[in-house]
N, C-alpha and C positions, 0 to 999 in steps of 0.2 A: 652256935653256928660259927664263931669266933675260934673255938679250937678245932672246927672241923677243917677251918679253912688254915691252919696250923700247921695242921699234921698233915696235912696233902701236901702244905709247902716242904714241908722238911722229908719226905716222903721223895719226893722229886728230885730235892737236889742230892739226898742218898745215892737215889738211880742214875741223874748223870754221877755220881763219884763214879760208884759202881761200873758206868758202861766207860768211863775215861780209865779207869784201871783194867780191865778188860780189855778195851782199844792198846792198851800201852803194852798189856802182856803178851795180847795177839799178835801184835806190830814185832815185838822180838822174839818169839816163837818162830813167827815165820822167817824172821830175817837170820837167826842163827843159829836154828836147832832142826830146819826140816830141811833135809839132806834131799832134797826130790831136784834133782837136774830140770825138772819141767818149770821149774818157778822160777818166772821172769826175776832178774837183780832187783830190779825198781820197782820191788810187789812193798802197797802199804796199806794200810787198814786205816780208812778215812774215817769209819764210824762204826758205832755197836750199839745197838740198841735191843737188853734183856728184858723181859717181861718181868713183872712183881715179883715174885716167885721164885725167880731166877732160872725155873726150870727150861727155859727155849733164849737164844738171844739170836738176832738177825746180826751179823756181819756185812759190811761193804767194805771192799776193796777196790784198789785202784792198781791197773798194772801199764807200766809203761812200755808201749813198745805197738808189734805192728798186730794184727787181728789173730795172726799164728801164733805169737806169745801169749795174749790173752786169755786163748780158748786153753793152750797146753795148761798155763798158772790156774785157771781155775776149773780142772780136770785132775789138776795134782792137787788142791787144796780140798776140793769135796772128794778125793780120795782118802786125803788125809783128817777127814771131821769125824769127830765120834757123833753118831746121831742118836 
């Protein structure tokens, strides 16, 4: 029971490594490599959270600005998601 509860721990803190590097790659992705005029300046990625597997990961973002930026940044960025 002892190593099960082990390996889940270490299991876990992988996956946050995993989604904090992910989070840090997507944070300058967007900030200096996607050339979309639609994406607000103040766009950040607050969090990632990938499944086990790695095959799916949910993205949140945060964008600053009024409800017309918002919608524009996150119409360029699920344009710009490979699914």
């Amino acid at each position: 029971m002892n190593d099960q509860i082990l390996e889940d721990c270490l299991v876990d803190r992988r996956m946050a490594r995993v989604n904090a590097t992910l989070q840090r790659g997507l944070g300058a992705l967007i900030a200096k490599d996607l050339a979309d005029p639609r994406i607000a300046p103040l766009t950040s990625v607050t969090a990632v959270q990938a499944t086990r597997d790695l095959g799916v990961a949910t993205v949140y973002v945060s964008v600053l600005g009024g409800e017309k930026e918002r919608s524009a940044t996150l119409k360029a960025l699920a344009s710009a998601a490979v699914m």
